[in-house]
C-alpha positions as a Markdown table, in Angstrom:
| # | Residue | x | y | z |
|---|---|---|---|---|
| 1 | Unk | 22.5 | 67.4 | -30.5 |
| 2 | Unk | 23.9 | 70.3 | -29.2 |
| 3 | Unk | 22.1 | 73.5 | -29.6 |
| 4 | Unk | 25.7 | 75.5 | -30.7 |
| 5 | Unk | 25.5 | 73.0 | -33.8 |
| 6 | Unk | 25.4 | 74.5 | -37.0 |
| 7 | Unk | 22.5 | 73.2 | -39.3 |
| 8 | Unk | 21.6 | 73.5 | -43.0 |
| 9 | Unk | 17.4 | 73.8 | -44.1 |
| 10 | Unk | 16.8 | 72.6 | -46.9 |
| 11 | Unk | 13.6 | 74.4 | -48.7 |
| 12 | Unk | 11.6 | 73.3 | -51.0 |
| 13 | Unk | 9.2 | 76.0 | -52.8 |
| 14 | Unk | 5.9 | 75.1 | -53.6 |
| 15 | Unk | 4.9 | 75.0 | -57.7 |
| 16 | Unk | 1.8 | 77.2 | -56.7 |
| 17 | Unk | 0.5 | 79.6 | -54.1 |
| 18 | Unk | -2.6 | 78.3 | -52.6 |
| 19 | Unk | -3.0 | 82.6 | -51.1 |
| 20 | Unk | -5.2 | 84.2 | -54.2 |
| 21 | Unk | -8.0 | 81.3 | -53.0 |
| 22 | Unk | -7.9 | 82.9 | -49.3 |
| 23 | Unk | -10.9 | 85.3 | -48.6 |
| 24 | Unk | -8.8 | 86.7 | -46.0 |
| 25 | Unk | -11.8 | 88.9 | -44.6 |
| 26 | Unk | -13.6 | 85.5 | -43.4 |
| 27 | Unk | -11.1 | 83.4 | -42.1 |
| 28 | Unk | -12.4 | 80.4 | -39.6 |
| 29 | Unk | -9.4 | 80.1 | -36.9 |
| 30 | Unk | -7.1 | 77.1 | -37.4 |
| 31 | Unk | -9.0 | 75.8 | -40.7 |
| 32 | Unk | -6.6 | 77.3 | -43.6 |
| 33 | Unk | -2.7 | 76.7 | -43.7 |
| 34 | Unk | -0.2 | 78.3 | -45.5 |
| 35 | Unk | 1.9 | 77.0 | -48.9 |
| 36 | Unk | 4.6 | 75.4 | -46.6 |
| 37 | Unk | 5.5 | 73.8 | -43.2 |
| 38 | Unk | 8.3 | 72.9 | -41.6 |
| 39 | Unk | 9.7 | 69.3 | -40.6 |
| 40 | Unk | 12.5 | 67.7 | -39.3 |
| 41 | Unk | 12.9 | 63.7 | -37.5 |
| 42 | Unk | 14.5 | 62.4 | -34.6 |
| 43 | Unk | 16.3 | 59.3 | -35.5 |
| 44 | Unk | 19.1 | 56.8 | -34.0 |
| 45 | Unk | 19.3 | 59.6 | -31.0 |
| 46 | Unk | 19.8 | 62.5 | -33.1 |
| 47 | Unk | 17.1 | 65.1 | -34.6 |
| 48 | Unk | 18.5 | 65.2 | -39.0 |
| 49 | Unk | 16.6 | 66.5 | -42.2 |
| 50 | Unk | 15.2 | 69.5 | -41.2 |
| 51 | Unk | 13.6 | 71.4 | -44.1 |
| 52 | Unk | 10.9 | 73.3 | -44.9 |
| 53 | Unk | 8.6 | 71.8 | -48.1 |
| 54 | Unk | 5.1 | 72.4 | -49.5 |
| 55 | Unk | 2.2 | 71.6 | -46.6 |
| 56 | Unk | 1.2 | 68.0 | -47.7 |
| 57 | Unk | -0.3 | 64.7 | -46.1 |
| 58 | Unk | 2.0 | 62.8 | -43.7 |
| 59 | Unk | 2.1 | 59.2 | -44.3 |
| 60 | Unk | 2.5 | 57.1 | -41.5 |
| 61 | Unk | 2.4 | 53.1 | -40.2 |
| 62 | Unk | -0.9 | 52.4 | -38.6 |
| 63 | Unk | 1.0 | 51.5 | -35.9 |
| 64 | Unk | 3.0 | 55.0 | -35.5 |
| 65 | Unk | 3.2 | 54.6 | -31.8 |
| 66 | Unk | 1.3 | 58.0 | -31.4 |
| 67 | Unk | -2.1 | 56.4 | -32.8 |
| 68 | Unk | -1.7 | 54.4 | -29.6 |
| 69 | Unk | 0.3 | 55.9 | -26.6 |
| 70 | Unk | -0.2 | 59.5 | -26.7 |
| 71 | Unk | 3.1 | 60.4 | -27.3 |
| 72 | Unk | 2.3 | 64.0 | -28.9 |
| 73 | Unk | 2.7 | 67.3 | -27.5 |
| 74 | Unk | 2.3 | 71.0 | -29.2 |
| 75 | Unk | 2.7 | 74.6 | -29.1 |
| 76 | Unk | 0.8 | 77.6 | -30.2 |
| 77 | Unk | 2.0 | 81.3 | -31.1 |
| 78 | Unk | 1.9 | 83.7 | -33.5 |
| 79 | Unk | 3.2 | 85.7 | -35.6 |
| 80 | Unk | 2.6 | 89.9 | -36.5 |
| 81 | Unk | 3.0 | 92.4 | -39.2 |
| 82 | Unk | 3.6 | 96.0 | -38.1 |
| 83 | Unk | 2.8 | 99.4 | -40.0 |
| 84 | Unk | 6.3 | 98.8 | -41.6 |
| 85 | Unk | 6.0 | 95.8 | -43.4 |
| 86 | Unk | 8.1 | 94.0 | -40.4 |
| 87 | Unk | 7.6 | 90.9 | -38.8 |
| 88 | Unk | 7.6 | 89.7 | -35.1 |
| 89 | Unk | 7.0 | 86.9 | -32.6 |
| 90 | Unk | 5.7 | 87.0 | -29.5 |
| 91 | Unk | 7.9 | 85.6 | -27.0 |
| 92 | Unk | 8.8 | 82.4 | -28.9 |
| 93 | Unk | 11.6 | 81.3 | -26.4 |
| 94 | Unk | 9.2 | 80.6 | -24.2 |
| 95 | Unk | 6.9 | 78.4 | -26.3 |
| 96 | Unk | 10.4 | 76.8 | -27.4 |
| 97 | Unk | 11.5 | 76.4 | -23.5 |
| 98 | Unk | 7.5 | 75.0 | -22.6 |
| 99 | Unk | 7.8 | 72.4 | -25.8 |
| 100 | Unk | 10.9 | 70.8 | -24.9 |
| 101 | Unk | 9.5 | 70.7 | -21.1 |
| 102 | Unk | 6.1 | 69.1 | -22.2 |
| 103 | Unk | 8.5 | 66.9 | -24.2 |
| 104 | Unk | 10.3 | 65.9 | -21.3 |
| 105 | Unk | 7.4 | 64.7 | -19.3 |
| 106 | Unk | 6.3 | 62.4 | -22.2 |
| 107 | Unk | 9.6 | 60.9 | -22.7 |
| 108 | Unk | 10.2 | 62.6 | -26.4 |
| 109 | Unk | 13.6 | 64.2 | -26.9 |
| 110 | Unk | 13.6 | 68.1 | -26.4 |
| 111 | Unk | 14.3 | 70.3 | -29.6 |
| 112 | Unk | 17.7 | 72.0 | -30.2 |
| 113 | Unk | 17.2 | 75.8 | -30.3 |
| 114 | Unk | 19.1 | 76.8 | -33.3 |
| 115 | Unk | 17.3 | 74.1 | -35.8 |
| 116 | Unk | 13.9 | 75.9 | -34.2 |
| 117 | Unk | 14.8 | 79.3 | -34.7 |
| 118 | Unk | 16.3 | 78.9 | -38.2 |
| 119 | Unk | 13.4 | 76.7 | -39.6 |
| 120 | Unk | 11.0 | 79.1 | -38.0 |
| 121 | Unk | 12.8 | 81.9 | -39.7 |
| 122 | Unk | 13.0 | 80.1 | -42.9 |
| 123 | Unk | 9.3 | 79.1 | -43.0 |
| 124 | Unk | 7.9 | 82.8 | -42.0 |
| 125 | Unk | 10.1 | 84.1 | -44.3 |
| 126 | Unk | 8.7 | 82.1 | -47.6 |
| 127 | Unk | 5.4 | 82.0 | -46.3 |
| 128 | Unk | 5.1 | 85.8 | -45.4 |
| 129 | Unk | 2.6 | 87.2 | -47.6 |
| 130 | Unk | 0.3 | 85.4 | -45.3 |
| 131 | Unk | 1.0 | 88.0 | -42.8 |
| 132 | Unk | -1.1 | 90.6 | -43.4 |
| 133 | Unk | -1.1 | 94.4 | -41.9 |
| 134 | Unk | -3.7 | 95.3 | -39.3 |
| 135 | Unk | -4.5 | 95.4 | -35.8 |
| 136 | Unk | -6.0 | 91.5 | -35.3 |
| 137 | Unk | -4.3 | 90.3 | -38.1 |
| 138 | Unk | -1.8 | 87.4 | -37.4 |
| 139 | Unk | -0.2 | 84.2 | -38.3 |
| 140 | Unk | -0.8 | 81.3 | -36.2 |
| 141 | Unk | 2.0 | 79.2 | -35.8 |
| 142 | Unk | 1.9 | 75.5 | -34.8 |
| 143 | Unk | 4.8 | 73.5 | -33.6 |
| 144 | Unk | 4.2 | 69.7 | -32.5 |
| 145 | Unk | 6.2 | 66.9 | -32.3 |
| 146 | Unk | 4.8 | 63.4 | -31.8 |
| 147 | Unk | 5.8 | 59.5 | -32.1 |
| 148 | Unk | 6.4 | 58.0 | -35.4 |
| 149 | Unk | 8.4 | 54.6 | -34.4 |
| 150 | Unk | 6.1 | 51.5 | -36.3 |
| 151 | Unk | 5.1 | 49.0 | -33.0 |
| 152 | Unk | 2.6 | 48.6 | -30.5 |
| 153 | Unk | 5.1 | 47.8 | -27.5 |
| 154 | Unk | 4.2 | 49.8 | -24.6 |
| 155 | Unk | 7.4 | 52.3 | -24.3 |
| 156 | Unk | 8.6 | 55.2 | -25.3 |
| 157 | Unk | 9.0 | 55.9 | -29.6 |
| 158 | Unk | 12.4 | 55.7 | -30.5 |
| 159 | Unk | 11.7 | 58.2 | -33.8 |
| 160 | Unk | 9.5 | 61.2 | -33.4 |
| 161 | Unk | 8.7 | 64.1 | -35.9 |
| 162 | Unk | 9.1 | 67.8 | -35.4 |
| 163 | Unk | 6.7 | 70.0 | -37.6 |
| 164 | Unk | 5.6 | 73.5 | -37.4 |
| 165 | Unk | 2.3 | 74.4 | -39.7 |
| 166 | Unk | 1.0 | 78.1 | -40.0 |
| 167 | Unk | -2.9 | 79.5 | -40.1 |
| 168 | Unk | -3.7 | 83.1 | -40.6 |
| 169 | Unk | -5.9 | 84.0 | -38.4 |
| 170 | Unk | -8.1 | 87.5 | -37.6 |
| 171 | Unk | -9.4 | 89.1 | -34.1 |
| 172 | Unk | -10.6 | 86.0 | -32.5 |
| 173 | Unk | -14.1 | 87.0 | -30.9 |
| 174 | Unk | -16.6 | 83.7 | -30.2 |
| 175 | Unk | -19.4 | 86.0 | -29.0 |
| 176 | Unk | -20.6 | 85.9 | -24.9 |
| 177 | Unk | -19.0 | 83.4 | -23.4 |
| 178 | Unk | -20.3 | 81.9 | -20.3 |
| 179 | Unk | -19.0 | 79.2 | -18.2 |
| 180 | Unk | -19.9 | 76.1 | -15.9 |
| 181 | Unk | -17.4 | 75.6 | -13.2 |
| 182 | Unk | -17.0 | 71.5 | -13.4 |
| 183 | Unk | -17.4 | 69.9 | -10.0 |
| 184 | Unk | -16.8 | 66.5 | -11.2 |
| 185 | Unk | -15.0 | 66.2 | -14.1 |
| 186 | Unk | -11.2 | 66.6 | -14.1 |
| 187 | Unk | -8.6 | 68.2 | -16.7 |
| 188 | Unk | -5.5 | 66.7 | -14.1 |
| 189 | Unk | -4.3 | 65.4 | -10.8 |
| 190 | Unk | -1.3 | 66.3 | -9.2 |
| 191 | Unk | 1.7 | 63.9 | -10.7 |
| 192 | Unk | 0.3 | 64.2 | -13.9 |
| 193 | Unk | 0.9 | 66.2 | -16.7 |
| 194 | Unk | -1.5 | 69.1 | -16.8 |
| 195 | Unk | 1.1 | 71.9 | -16.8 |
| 196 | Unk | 2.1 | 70.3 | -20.3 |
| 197 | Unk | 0.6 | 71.0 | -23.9 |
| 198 | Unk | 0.0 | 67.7 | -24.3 |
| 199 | Unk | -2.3 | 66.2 | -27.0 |
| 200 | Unk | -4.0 | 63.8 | -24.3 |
| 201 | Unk | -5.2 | 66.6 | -21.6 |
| 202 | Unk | -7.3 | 68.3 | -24.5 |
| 203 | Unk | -8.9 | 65.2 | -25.5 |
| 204 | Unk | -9.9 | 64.6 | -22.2 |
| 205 | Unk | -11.4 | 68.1 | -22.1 |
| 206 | Unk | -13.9 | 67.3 | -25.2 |
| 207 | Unk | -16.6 | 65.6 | -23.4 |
| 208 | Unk | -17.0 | 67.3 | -20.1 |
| 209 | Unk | -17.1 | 70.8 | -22.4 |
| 210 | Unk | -19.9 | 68.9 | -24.4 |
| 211 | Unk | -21.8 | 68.2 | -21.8 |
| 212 | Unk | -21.7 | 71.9 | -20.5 |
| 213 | Unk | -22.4 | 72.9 | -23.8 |
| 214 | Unk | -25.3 | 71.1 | -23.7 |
| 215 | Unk | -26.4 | 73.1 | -20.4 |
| 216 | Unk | -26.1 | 76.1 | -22.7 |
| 217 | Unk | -23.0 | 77.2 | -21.6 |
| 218 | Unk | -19.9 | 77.9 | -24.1 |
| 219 | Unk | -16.6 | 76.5 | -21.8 |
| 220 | Unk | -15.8 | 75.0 | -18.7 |
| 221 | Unk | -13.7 | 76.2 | -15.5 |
| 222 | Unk | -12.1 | 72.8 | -14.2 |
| 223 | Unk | -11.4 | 72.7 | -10.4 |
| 224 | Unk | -8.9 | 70.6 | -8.5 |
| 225 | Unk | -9.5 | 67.2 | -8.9 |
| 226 | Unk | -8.6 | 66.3 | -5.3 |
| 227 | Unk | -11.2 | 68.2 | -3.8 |
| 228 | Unk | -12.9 | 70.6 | -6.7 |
| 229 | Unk | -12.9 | 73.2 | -4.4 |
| 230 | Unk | -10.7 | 75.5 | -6.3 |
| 231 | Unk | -10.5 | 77.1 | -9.4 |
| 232 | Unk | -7.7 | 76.4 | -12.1 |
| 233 | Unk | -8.7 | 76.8 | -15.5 |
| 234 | Unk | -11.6 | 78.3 | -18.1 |
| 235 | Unk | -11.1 | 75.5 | -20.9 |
| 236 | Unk | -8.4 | 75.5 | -22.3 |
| 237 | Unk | -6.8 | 79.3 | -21.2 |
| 238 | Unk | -5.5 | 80.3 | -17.7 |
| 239 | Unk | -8.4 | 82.2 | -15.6 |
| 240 | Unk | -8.1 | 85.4 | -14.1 |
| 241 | Unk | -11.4 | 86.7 | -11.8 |
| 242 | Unk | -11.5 | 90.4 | -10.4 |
| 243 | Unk | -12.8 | 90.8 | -7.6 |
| 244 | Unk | -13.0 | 94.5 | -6.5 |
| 245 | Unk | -10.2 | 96.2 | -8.2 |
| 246 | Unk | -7.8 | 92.9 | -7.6 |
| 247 | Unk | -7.0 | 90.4 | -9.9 |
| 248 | Unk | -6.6 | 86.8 | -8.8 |
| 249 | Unk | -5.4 | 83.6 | -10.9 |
| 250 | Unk | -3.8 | 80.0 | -9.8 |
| 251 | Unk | -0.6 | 79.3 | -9.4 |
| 252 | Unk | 1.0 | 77.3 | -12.1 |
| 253 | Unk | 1.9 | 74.0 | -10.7 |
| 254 | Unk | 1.3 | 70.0 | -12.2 |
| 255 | Unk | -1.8 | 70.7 | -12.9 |
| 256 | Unk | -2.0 | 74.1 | -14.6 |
| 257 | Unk | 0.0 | 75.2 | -17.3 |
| 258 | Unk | 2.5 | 77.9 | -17.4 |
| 259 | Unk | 1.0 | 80.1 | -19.8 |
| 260 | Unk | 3.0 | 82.8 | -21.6 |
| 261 | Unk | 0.0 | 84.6 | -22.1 |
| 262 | Unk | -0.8 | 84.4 | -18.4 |
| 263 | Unk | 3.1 | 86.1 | -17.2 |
| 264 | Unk | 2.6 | 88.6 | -19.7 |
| 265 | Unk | -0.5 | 89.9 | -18.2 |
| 266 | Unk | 0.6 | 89.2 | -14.9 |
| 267 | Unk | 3.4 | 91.7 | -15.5 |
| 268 | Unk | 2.0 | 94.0 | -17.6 |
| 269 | Unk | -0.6 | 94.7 | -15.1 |
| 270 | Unk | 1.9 | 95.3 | -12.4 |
| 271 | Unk | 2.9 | 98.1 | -14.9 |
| 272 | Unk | -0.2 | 99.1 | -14.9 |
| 273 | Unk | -0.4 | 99.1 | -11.4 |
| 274 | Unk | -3.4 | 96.9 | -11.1 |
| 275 | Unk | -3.0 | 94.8 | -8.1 |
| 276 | Unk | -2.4 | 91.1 | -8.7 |
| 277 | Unk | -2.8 | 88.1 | -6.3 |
| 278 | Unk | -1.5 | 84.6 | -7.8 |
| 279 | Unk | -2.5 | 82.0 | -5.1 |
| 280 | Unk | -5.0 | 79.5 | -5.0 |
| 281 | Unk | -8.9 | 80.7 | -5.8 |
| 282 | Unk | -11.6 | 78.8 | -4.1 |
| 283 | Unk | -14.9 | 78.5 | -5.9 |
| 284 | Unk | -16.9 | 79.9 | -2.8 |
| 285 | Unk | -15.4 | 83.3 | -2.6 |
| 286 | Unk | -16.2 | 83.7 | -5.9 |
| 287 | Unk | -19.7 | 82.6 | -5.5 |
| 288 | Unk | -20.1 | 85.1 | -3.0 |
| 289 | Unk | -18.5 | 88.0 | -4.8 |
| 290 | Unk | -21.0 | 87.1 | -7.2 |
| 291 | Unk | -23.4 | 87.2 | -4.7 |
| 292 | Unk | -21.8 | 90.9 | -3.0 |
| 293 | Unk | -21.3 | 92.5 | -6.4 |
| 294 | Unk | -17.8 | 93.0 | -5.8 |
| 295 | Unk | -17.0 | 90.2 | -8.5 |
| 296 | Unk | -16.4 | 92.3 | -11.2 |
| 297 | Unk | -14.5 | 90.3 | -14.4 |
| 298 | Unk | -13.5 | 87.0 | -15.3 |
| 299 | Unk | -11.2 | 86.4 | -18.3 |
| 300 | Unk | -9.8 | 83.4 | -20.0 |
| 301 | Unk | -5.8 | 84.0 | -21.1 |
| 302 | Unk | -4.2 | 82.4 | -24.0 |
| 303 | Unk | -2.3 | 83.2 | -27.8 |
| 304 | Unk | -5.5 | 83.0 | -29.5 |
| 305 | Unk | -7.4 | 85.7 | -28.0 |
| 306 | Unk | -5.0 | 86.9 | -25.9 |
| 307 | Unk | -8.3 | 87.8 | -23.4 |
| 308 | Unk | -11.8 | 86.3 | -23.4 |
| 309 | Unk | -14.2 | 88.1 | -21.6 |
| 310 | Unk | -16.5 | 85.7 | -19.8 |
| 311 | Unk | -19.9 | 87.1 | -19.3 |
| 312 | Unk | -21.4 | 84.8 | -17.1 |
| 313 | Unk | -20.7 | 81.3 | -15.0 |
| 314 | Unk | -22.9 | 79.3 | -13.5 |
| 315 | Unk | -22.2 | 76.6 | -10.7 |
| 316 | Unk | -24.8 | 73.6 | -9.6 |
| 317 | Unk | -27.7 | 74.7 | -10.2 |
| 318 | Unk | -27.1 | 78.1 | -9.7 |
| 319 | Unk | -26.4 | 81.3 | -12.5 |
| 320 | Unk | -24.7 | 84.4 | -12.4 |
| 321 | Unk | -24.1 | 87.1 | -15.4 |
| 322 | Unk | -21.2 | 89.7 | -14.7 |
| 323 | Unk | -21.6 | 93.6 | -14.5 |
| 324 | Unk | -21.2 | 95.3 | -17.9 |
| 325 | Unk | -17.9 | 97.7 | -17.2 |
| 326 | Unk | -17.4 | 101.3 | -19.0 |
| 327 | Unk | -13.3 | 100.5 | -18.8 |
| 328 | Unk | -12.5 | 96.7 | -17.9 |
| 329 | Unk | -8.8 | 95.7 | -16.7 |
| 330 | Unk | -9.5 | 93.4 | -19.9 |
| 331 | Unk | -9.4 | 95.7 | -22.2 |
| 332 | Unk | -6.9 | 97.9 | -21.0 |
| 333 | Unk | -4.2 | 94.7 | -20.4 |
| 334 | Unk | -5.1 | 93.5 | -23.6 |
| 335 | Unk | -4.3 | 96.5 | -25.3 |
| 336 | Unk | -1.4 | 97.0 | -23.5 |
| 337 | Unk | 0.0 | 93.7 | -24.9 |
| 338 | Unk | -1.4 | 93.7 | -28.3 |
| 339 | Unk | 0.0 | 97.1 | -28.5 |
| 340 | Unk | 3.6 | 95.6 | -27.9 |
| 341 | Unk | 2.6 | 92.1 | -30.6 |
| 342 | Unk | 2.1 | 94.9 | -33.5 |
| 343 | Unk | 5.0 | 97.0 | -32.6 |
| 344 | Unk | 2.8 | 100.0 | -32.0 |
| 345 | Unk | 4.4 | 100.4 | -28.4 |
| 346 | Unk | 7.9 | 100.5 | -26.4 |
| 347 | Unk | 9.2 | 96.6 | -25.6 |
| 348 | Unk | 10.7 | 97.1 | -22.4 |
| 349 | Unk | 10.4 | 93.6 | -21.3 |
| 350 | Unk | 12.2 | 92.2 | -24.6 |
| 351 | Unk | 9.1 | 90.1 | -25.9 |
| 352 | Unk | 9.1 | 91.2 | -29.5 |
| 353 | Unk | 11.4 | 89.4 | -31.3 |
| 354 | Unk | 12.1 | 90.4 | -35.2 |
| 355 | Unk | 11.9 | 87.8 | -37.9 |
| 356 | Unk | 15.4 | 88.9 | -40.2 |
């Protein structure tokens, strides 16, 4: 299916609002959903039926081929309310672009652009009310698409489902966070999947993060898995560490996903001219910037916080705690971007993109 096809949502409206129960002022993230969602299947080679209906149980076949191969993969953005009642997206070609390539390396057909866009559109447009005003207010937005086909052969679905559900969500702030950098554990290997949102690398992250949790620490940095001598990722966000007034971060590759929140930082501290070095960051040149003071942040870089301050890291059986800075690059990128999610600032990059 071509993505110059024309398609037709169909919408059904919910009888009743679910909103008026919302305490809006104490929302947990991810745990309340909106009146509606969006859905659409991929059958006999073709993705047919999208429409947007009332958010409601799936039913599926115990066998549903995703209960048992993996085949699932997912997305996360959001959306924002500016001080004139209009709404934006961040960037959503590029979650739409990283979807259909995380599709690709589990074998599920990618998603046609136009069907995305319009039942986005369609769904943020019934379910707006849920997008309130204010700076830290959003709408999470959910895509995933995973394996429906009944069958416990081991190949590839031959039906999948396409569904985008909605959260509002407020400032996300999970108090000092402080990190273990993993040494045996790994999140991925070079040849596999780790650059995609897949279903299965974030499942594999649970019990390693447990285990550092129960060390006292909130999240994990993961290191190669070759050699875990270098640093890749804080959980499950792209890692940035200053050291002096330079900020440093992995290259995406295999094993470390291209993060949209990660280029926009990236670039938006070039504007700010804050020097950047993307290349490969071993754990012992951190250890001793830690050790030299000139290791001054490390943040964690995704849609949900946009930037997570990490306090403190700890490594063997060694701790260190970070300096407390007057004006962190944190801050000052994260405002920088914010600024541009809430329409409060010039777009010269072309990342806002108005919901009509």
């Amino acid at each position: 299916m071509s993505d110059n096809m024309t398609s037709t949502i169909k919408i059904e409206k919910a009888a009743n609002s679910k909103i008026n129960k919302v305490d809006f002022n104490n929302l947990a993230f991810g745990h309340v959903f909106t009146d509606h969602m969006f859905e659409c299947d991929f059958i006999n080679g073709e993705w047919v039926n999208p429409q947007v209906v009332p958010y409601q149980p799936l039913t599926l076949d115990p066998s549903a081929k995703v209960f048992h191969y993996g085949q699932a993969v997912f997305e996360g953005m959001k959306a924002y309310r500016d001080d004139e009642d209009k709404i934006w997206l961040f960037r959503p070609e590029d979650n739409l672009n990283r979807i259909n390539i995380s599709s690709k390396r589990l074998a599920i057909p990618e998603f046609p652009k136009d069907i995305f866009f319009e039942g986005l559109t369609q769904l943020l447009k019934l379910d707006e009310a849920w997008i309130k005003k204010g700076y830290g207010n959003s709408l999470y937005i959910r895509p995933v698409v995973f394996a429906t086909e009944s069958g416990v052969s081991a190949s590839p679905s031959n039906r999948y489902k396409f569904l985008i559900i909605c959260s509002p969500a407020q400032s996300y702030y999970g108090g000092e966070v402080r990190v273990k950098i993993e040494n045996h554990y790994s999140r991925s290997a070079d040849g596999g999947f780790g650059y995609a949102k897949a279903a299965g690398n974030y499942a594999g992250q649970f019990y390693p993060t447990k285990l550092a949790q129960d060390e006292g620490y909130q999240q994990v940095i993961w290191t190669d898995a070759s050699t875990h001598k270098y640093l890749e990722e804080a959980g499950t966000m792209n890692v940035f560490f200053r050291i002096n007034d330079t900020l440093y971060t992995a290259p995406t590759g295999e094993r470390i996903l291209d993060g949209i929140t990660r280029k926009s930082i990236i670039a938006m501290a070039e504007e700010l001219s804050i020097p950047v070095d993307v290349r490969p960051v071993r754990v012992e040149e951190v250890i001793e910037a830690a050790n030299n003071g000139t290791l001054k942040e490390i943040f964690g870089a995704g849609t949900a916080a946009v930037i997570n301050p990490i306090v403190g890291f700890g490594y063997k059986d060694q701790k260190w705690e970070l300096p407390k800075l007057e004006n962190p690059y944190s801050s000052t990128i994260k405002k920088a971007i914010t600024d541009i999610q809430y329409n409060k600032a010039k777009d010269p990059y072309g990342w806002r993109y108005e919901v009509k």
